[in-house]
Jmol script that loads the backbone (N, CA, C; Angstrom):
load data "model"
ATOM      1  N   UNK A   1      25.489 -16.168  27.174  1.00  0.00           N
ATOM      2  CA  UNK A   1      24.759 -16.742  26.059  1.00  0.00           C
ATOM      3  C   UNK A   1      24.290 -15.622  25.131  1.00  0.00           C
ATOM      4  N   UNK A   2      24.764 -15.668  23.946  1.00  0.00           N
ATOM      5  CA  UNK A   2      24.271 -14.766  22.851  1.00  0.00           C
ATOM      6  C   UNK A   2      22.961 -14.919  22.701  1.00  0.00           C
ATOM      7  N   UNK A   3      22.402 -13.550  22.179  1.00  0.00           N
ATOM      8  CA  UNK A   3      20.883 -13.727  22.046  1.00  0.00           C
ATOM      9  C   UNK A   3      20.541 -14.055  20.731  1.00  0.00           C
ATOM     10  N   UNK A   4      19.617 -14.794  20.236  1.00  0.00           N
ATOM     11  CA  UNK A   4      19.340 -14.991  18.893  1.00  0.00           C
ATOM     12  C   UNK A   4      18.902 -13.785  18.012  1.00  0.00           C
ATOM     13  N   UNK A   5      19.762 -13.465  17.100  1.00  0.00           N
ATOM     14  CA  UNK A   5      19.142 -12.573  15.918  1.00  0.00           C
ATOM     15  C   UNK A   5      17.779 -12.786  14.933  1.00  0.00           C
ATOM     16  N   UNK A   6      17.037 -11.696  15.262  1.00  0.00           N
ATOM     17  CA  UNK A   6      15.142 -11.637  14.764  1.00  0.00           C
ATOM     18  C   UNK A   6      16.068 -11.449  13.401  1.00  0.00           C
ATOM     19  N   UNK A   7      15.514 -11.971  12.423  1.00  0.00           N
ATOM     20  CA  UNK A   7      15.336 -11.835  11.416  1.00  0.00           C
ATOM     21  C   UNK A   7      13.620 -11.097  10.967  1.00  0.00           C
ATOM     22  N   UNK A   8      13.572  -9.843  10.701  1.00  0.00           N
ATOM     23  CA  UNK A   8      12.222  -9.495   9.863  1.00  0.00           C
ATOM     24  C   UNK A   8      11.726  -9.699   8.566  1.00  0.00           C
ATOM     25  N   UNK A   9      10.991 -10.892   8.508  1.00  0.00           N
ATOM     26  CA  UNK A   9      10.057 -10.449   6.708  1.00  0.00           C
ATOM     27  C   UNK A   9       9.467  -9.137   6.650  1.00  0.00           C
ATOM     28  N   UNK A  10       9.491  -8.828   5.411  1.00  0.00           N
ATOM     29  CA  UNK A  10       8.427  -8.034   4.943  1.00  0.00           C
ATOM     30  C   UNK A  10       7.458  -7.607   5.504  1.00  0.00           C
ATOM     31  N   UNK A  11       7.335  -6.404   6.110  1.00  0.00           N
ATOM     32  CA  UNK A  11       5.925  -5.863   6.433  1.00  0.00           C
ATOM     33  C   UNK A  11       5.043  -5.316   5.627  1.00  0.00           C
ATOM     34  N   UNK A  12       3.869  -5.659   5.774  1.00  0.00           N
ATOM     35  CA  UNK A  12       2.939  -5.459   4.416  1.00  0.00           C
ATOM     36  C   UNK A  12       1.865  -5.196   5.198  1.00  0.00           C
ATOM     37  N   UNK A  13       0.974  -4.133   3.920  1.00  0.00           N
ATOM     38  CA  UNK A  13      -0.354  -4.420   4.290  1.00  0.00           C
ATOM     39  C   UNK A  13      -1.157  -4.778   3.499  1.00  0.00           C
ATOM     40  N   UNK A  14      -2.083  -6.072   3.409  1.00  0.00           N
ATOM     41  CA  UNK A  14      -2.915  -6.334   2.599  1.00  0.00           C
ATOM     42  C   UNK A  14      -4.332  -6.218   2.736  1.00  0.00           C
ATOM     43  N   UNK A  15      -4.255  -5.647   1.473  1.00  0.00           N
ATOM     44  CA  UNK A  15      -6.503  -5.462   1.393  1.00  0.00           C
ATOM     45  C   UNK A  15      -6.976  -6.910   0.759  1.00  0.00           C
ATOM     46  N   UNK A  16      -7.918  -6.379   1.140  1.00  0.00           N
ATOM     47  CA  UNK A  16      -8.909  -8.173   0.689  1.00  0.00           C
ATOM     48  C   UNK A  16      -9.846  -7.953   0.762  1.00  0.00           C
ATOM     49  N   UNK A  17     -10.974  -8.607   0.404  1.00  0.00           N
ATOM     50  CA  UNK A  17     -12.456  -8.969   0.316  1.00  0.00           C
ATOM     51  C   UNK A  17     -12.469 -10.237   1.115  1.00  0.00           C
ATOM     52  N   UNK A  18     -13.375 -10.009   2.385  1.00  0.00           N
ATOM     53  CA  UNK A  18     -13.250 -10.792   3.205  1.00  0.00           C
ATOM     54  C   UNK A  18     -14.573 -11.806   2.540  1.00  0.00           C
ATOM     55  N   UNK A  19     -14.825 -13.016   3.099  1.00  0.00           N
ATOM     56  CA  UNK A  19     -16.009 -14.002   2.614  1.00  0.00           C
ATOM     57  C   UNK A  19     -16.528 -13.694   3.745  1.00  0.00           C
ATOM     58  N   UNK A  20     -18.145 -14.125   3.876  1.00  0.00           N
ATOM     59  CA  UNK A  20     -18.965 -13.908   5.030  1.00  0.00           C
ATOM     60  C   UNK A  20     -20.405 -14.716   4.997  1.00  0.00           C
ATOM     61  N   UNK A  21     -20.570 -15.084   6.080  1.00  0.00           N
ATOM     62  CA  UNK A  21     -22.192 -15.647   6.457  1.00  0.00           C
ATOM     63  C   UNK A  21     -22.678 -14.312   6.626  1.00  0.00           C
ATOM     64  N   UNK A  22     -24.142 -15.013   7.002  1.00  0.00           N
ATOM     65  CA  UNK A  22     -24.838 -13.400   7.414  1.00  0.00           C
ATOM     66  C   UNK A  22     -26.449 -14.491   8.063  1.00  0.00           C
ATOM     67  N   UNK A  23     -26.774 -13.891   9.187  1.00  0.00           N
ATOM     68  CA  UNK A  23     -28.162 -14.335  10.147  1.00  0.00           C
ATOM     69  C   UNK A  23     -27.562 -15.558  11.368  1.00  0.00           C
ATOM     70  N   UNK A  24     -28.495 -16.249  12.096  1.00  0.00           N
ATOM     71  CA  UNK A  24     -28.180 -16.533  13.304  1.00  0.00           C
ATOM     72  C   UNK A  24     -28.704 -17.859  12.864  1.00  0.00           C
ATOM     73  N   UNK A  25     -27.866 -18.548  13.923  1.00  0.00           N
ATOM     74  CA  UNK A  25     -28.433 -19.659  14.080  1.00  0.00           C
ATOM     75  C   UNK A  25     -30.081 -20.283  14.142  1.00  0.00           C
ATOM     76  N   UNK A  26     -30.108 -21.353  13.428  1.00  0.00           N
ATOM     77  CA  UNK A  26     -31.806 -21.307  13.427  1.00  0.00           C
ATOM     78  C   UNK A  26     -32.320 -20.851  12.109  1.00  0.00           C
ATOM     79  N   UNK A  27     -33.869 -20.280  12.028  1.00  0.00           N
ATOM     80  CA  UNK A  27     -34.368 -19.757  11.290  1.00  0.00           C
ATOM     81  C   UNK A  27     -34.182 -18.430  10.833  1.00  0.00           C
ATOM     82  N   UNK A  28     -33.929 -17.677   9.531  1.00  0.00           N
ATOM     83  CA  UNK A  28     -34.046 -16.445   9.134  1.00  0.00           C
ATOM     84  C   UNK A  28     -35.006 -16.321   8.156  1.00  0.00           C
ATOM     85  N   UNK A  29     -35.057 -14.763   8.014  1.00  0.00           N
ATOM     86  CA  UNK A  29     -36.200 -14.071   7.252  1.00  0.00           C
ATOM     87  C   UNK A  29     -35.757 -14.274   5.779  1.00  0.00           C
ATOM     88  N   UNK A  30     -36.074 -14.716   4.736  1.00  0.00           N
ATOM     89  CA  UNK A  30     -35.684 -15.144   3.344  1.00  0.00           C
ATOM     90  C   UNK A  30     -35.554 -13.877   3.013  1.00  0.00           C
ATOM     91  N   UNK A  31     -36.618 -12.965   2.596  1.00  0.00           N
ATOM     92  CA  UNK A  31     -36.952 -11.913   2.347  1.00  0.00           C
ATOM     93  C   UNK A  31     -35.183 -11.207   2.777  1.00  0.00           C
ATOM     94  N   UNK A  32     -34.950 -10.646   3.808  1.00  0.00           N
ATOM     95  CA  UNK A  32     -34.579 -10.281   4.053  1.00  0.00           C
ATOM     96  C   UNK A  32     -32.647 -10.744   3.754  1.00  0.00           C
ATOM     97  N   UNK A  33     -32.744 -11.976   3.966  1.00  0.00           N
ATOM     98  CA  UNK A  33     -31.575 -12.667   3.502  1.00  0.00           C
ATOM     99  C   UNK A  33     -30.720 -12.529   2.481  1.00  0.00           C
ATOM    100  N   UNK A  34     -32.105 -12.085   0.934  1.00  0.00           N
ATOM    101  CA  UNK A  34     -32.071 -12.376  -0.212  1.00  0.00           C
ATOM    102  C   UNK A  34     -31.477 -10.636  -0.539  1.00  0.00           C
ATOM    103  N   UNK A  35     -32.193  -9.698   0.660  1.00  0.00           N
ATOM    104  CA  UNK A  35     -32.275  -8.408   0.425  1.00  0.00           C
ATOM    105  C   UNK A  35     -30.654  -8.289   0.834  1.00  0.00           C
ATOM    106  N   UNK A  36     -29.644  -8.354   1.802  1.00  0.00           N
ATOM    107  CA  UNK A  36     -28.161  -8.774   2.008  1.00  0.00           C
ATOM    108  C   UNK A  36     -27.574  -9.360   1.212  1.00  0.00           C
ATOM    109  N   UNK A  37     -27.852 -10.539   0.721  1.00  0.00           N
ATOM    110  CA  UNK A  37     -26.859 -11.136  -0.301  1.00  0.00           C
ATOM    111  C   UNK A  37     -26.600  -9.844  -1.687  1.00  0.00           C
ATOM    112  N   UNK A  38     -27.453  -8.722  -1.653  1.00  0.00           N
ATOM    113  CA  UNK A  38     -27.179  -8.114  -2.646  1.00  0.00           C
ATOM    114  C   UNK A  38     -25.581  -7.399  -1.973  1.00  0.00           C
ATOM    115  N   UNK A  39     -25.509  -6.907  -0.688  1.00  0.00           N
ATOM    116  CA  UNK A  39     -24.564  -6.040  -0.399  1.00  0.00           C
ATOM    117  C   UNK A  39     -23.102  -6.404  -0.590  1.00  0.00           C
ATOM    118  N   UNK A  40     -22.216  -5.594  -1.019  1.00  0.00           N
ATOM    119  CA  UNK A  40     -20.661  -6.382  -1.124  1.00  0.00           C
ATOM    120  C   UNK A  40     -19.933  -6.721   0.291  1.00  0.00           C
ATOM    121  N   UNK A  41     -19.147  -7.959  -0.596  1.00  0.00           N
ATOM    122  CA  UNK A  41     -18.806  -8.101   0.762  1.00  0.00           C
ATOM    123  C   UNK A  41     -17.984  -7.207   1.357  1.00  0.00           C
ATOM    124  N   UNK A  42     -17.148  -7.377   2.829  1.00  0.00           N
ATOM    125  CA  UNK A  42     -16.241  -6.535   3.427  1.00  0.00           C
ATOM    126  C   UNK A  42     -14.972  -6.345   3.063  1.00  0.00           C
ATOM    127  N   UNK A  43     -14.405  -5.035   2.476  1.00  0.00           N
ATOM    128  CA  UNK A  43     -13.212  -5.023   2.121  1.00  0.00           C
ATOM    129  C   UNK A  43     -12.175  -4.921   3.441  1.00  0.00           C
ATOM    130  N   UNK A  44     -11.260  -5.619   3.585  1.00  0.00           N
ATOM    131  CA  UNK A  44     -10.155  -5.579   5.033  1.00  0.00           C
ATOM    132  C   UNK A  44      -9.230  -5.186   4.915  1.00  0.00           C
ATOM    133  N   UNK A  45      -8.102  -4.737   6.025  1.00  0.00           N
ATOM    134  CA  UNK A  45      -6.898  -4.457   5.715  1.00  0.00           C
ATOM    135  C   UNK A  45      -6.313  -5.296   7.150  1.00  0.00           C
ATOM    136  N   UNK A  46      -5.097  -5.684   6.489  1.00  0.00           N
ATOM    137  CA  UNK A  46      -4.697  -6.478   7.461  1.00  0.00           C
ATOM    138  C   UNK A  46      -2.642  -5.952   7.163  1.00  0.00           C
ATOM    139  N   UNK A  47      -2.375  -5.869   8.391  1.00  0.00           N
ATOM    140  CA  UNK A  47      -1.118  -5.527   8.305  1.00  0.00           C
ATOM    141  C   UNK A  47      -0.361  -6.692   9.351  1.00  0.00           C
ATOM    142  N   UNK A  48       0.881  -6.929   8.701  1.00  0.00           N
ATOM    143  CA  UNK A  48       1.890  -7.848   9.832  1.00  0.00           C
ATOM    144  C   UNK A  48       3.380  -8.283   9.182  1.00  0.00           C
ATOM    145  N   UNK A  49       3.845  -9.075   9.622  1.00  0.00           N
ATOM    146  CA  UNK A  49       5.036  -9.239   8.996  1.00  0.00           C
ATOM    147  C   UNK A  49       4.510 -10.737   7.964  1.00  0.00           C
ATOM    148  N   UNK A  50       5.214 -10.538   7.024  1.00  0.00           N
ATOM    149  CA  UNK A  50       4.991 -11.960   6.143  1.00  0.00           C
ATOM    150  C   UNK A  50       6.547 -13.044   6.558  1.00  0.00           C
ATOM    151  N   UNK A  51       5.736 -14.574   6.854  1.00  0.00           N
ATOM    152  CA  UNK A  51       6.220 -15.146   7.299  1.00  0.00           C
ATOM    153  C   UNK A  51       5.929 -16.753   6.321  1.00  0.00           C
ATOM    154  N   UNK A  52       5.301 -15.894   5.362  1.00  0.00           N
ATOM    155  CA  UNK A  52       5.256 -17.224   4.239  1.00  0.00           C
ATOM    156  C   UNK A  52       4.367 -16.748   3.199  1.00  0.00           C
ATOM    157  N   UNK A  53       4.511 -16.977   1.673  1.00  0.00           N
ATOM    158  CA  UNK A  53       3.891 -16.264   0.660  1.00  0.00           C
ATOM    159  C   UNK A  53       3.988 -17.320  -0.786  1.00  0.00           C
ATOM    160  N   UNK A  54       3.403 -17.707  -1.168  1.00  0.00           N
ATOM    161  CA  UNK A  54       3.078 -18.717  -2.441  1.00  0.00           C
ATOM    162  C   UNK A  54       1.994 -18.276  -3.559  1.00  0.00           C
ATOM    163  N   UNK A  55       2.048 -18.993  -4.338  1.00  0.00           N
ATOM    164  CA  UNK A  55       0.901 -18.612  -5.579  1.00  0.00           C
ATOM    165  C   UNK A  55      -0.673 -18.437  -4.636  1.00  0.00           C
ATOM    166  N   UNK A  56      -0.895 -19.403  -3.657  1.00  0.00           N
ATOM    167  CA  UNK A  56      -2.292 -19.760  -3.029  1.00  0.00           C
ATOM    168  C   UNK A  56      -2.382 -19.024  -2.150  1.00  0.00           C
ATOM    169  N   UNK A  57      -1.384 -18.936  -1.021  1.00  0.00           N
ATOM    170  CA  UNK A  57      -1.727 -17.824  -0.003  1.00  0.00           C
ATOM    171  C   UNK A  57      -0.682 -17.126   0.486  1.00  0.00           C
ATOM    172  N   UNK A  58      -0.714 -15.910   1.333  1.00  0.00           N
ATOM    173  CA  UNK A  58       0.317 -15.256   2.196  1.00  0.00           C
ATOM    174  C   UNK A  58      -0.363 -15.496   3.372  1.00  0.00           C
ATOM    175  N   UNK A  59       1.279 -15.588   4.366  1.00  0.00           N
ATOM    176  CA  UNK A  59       0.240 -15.867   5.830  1.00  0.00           C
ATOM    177  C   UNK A  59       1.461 -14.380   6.553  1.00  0.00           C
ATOM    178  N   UNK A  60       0.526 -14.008   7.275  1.00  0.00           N
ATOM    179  CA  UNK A  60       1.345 -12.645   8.394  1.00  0.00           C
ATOM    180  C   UNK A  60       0.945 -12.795   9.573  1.00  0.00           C
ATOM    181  N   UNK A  61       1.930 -12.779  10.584  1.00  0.00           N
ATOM    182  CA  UNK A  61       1.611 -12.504  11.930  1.00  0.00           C
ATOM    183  C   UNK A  61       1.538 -10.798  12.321  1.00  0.00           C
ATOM    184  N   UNK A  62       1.036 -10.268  13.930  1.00  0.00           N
ATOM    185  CA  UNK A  62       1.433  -8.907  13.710  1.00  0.00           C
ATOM    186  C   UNK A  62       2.626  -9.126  14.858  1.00  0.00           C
ATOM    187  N   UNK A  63       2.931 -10.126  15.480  1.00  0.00           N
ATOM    188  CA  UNK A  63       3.673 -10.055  16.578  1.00  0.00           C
ATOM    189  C   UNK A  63       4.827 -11.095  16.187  1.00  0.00           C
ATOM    190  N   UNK A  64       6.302 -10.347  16.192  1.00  0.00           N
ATOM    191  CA  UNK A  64       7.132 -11.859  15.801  1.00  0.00           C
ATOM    192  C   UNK A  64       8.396 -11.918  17.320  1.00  0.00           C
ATOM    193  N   UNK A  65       8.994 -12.778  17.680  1.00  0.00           N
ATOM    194  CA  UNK A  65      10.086 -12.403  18.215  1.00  0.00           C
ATOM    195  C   UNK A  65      10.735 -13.786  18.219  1.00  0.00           C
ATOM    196  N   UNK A  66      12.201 -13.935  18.664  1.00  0.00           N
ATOM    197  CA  UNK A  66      13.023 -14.972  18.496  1.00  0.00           C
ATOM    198  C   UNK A  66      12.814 -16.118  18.467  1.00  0.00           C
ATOM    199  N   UNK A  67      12.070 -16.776  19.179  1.00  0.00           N
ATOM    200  CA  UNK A  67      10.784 -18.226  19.224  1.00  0.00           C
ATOM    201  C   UNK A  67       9.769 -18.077  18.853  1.00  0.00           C
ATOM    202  N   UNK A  68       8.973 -17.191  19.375  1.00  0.00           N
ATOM    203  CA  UNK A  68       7.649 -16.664  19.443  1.00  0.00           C
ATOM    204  C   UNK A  68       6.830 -15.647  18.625  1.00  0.00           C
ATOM    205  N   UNK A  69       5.627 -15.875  18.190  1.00  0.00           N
ATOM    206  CA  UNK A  69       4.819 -14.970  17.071  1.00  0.00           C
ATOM    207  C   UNK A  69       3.301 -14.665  17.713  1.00  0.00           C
ATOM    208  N   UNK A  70       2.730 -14.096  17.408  1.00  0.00           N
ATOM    209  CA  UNK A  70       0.851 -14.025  17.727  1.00  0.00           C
ATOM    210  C   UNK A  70       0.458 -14.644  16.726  1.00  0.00           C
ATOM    211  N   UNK A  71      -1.163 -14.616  16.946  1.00  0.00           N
ATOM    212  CA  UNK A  71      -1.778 -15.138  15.721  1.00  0.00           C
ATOM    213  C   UNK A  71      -1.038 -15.071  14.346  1.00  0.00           C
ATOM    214  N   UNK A  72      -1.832 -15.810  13.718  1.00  0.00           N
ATOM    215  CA  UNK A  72      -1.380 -16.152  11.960  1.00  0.00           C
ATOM    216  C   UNK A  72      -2.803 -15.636  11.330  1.00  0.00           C
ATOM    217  N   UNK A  73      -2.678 -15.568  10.495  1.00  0.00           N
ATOM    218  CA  UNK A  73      -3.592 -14.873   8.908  1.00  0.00           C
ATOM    219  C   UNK A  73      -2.851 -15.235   8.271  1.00  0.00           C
ATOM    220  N   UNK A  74      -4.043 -15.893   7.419  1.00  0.00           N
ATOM    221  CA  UNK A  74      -3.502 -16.608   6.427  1.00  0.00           C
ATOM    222  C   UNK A  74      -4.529 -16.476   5.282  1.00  0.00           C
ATOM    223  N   UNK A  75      -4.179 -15.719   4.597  1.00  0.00           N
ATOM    224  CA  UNK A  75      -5.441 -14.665   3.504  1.00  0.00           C
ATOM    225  C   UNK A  75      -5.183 -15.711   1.999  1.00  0.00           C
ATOM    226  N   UNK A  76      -6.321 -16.147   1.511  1.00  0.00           N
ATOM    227  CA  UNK A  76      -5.728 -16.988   0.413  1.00  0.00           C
ATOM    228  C   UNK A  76      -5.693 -15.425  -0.396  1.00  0.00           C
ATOM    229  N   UNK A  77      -5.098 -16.028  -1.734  1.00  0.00           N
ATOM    230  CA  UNK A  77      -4.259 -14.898  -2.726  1.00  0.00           C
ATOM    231  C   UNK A  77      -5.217 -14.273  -3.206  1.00  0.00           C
ATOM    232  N   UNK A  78      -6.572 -15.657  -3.924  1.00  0.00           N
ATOM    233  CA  UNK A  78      -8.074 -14.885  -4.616  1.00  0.00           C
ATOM    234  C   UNK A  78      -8.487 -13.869  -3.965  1.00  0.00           C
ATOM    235  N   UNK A  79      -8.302 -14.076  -3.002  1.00  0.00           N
ATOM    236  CA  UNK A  79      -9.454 -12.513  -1.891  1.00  0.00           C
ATOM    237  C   UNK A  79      -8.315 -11.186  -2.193  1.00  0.00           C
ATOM    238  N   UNK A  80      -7.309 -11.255  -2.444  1.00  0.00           N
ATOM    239  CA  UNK A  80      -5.974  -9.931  -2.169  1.00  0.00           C
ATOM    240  C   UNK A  80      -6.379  -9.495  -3.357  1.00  0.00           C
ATOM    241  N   UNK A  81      -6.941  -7.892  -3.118  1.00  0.00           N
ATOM    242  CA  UNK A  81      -6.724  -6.700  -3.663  1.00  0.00           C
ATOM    243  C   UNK A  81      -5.656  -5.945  -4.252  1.00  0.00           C
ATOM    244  N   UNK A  82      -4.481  -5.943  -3.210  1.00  0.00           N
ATOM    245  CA  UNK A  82      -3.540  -5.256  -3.100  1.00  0.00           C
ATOM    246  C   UNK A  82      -2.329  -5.515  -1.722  1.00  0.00           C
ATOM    247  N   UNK A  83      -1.169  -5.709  -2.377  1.00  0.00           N
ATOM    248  CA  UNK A  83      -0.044  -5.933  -0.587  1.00  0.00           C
ATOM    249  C   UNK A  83       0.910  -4.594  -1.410  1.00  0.00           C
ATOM    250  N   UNK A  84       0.828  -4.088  -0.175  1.00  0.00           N
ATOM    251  CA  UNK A  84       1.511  -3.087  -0.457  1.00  0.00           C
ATOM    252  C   UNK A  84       2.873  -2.876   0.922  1.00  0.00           C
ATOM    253  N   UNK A  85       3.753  -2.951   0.401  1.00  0.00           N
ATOM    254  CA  UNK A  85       5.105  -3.068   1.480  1.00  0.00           C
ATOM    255  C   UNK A  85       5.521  -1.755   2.431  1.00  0.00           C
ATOM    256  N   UNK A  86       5.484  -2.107   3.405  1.00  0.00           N
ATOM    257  CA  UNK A  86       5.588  -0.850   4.153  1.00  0.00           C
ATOM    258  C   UNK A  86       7.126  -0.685   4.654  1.00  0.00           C
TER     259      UNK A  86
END
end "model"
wireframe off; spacefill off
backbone 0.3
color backbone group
């Protein structure tokens, strides 16, 4: 039995501005809340193969093989900084 040929997308790495909560469940300190919402959010880098890419989002796994992949990321487009092809 022949083995199936991997086809590879594009490996990329994309930056982004991640979105974020911030404090715990329950009650938080306003004060303090108000004093965070000033900070930017987290810039990310995320690297994997692209396995689907549209006006709205790119999605990358980092693990691909003949059936089988790892997780998905799926970064909408607004947050992307930069994909840069490796």
């Amino acid at each position: 039995m022949a083995k199936k040929q991997i086809t590879f997308n594009k490996i990329v790495e994309i930056t982004w501005v991640d979105a974020e909560e911030h404090g715990i469940v329950g009650w938080n300190d306003l004060e303090e809340t108000k004093e965070y919402a000033k900070s930017a959010p987290p810039i990310i880098r995320s690297v994997g193969y692209v396995i689907f890419e549209n006006s709205e989002h790119i999605s990358i796994v980092s693990s691909i093989g003949p059936d089988i992949c790892g997780t998905m990321e799926k970064i909408p487009i607004a947050f992307v900084k930069d994909i840069r092809e490796l």
